[in-house]
C-alpha positions as CSV (number, residue, x, y, z in Angstrom):
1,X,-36.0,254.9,156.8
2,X,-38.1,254.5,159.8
3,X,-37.2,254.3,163.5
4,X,-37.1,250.5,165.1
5,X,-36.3,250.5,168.5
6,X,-34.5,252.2,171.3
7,X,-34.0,255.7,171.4
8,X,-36.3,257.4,169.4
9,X,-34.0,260.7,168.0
10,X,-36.1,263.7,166.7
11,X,-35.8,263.6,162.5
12,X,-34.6,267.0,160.7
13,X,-34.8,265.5,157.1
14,X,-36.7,262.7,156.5
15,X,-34.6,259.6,153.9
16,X,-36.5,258.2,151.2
17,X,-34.9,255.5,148.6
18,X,-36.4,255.8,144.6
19,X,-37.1,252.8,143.7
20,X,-34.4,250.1,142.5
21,X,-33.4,247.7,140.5
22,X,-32.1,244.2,141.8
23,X,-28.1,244.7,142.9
24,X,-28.8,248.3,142.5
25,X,-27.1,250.4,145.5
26,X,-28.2,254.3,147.3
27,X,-27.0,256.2,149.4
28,X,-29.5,256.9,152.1
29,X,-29.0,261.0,154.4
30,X,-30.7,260.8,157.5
31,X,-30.5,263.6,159.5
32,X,-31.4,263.5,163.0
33,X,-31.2,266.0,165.4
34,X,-29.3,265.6,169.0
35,X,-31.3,265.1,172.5
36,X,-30.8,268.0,174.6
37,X,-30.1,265.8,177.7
38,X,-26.2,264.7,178.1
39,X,-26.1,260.9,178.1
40,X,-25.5,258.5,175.7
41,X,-28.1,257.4,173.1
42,X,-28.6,254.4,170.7
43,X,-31.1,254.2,168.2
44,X,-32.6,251.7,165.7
45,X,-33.4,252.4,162.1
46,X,-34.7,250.0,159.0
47,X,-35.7,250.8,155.6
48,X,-39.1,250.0,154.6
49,X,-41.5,250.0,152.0
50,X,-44.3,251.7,150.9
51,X,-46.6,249.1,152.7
52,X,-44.6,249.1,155.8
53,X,-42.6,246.2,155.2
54,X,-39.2,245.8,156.4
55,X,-36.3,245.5,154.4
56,X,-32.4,244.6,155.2
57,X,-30.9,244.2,158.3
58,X,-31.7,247.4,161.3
59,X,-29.2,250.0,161.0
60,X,-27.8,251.5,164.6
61,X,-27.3,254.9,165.6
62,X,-25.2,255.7,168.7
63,X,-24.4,259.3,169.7
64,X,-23.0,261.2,172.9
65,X,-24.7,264.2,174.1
66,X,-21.7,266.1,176.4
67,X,-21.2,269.3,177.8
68,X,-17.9,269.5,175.0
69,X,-18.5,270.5,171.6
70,X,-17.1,267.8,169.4
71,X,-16.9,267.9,165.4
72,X,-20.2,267.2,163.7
73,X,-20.2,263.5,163.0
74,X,-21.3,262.3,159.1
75,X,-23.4,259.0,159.7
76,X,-23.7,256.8,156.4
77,X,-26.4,254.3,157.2
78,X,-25.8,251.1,154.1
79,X,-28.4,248.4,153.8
80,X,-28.0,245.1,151.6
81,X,-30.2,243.2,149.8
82,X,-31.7,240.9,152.1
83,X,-31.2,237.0,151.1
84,X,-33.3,234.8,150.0
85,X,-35.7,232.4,152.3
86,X,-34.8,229.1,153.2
87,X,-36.6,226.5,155.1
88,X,-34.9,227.0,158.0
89,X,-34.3,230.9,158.7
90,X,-32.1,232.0,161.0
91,X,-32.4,235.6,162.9
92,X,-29.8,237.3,164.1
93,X,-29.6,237.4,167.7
94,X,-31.2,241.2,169.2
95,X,-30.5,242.5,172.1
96,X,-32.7,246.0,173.6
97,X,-30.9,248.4,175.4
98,X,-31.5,247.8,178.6
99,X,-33.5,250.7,180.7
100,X,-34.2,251.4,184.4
101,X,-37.2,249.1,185.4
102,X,-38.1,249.8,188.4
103,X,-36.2,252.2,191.3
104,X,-36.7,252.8,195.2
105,X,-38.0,256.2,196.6
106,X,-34.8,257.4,197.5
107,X,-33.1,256.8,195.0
108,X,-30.5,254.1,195.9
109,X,-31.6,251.2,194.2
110,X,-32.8,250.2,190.8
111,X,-33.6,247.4,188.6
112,X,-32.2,247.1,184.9
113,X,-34.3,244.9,182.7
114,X,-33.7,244.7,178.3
115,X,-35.5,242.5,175.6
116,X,-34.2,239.8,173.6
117,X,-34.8,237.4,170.6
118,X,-33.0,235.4,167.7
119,X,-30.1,233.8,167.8
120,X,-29.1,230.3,167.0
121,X,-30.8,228.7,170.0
122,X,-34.3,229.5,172.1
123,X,-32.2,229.2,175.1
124,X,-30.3,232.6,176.2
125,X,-28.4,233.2,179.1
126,X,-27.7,236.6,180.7
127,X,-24.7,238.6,181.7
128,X,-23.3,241.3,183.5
129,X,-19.8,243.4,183.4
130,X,-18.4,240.5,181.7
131,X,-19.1,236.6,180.7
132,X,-18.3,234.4,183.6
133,X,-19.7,232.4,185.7
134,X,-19.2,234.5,188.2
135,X,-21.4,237.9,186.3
136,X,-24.2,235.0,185.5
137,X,-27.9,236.1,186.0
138,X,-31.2,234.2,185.8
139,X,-32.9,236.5,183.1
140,X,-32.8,239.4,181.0
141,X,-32.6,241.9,184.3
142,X,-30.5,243.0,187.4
143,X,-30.9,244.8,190.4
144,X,-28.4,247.3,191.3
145,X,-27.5,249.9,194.0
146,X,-26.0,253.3,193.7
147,X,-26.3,255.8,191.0
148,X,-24.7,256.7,188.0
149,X,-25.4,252.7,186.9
150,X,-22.8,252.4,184.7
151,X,-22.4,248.7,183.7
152,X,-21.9,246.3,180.4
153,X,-25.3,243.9,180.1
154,X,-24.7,240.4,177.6
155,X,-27.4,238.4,176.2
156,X,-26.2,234.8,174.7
157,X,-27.3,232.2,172.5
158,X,-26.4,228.7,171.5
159,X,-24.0,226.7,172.9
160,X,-21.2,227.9,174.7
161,X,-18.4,226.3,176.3
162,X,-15.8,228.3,178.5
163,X,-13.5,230.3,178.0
164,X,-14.7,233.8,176.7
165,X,-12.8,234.3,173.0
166,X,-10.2,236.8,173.3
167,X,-11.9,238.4,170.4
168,X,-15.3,239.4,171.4
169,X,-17.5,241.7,173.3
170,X,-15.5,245.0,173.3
171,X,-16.8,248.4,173.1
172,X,-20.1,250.0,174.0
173,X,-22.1,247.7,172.2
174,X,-22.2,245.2,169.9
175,X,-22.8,241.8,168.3
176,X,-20.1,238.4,168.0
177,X,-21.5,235.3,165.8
178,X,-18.8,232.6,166.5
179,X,-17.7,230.1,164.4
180,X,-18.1,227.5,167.6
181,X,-22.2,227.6,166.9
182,X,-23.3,230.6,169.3
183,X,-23.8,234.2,169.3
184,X,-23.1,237.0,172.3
185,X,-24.8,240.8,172.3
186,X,-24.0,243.8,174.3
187,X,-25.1,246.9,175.3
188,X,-23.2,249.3,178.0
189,X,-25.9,251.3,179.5
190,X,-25.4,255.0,181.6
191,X,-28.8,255.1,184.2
192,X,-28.7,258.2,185.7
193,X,-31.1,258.8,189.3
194,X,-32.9,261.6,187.3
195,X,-34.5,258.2,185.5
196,X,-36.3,257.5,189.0
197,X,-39.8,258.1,188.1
């Protein structure tokens, strides 16, 4: 189990998968340990071979560092086997979490800017607080004032009509695949001014 993406947690025990038969299931224990820093944190893991080639879908990690102590949580990371090629592969639409690009010397303004890829469509438009036309942006960024930055970003792909289903896009984070031809990902991001480099 190696890390991916986003933030990269410190590892206490490293997880490593005997080998397996087809349709043959583990369990897979990684233990990371918490940042010291309150915030919230989301990290990406996948399973990979000995070569260093991926296997299954990435497996996601989020975790709140607070100033309240809160029961240990027990994270139980699955993987499935991955399906077979086609002709015409299809990747899930990825989102990154978005991070604090660029800020002013004071400290008032800031620019958020994220990755993205996949999806059922090379065409992606962009989002903020919610999908509307209103929350619209031209690209995978968005300048802000005032800190904390506290605010819900959306990447989407494929083709969208209006409106928004009543089903999607709660939470923190996460991924819709509707059955209209299009998916949506989100990420909620907490940018503190302590970011301000």
């Amino acid at each position: 189990m190696v890390w991916v993406s986003g933030d990269e947690l410190s590892v206490v025990q490293e997880a490593r998968v005997e080998a397996l038969s087809p349709s043959e299931t583990a369990e897979v224990r990684l233990t990371l340990r918490a940042p010291v820093a309150y915030d919230r944190y989301l990290s990406v893991w996948q399973l990979q071979d000995g070569e260093g080639n991926s296997i299954g879908e990435e497996l996601e990690v989020a975790c709140s560092v607070g100033p309240t102590p809160t029961q240990r949580p027990t994270v139980t990371l699955t993987s499935t086997p991955t399906p077979a090629l086609t002709s015409t592969p299809a990747e899930p639409l990825w989102m990154s979490v978005p991070g604090l690009a660029w800020c002013d010397g004071a400290r008032t303004r800031g620019r958020v800017e994220w990755g993205r890829g996949g999806g059922p469509s090379d065409e992606y438009r962009y989002f903020f607080g919610t999908i509307s036309p209103e929350s619209e942006l031209s690209g995978p960024y968005h300048s802000f004032s005032g800190f904390p930055h506290v605010m819900t970003y959306f990447t989407l792909s494929g083709s969208f009509s209006w409106p928004l289903p009543g089903d999607c896009c709660f939470g923190d984070y996460g991924r819709y695949v509707s059955p209209h031809g299009y998916e949506i990902v989100w990420r909620k991001v907490w940018l503190s001014e302590e970011g301000c480099q």
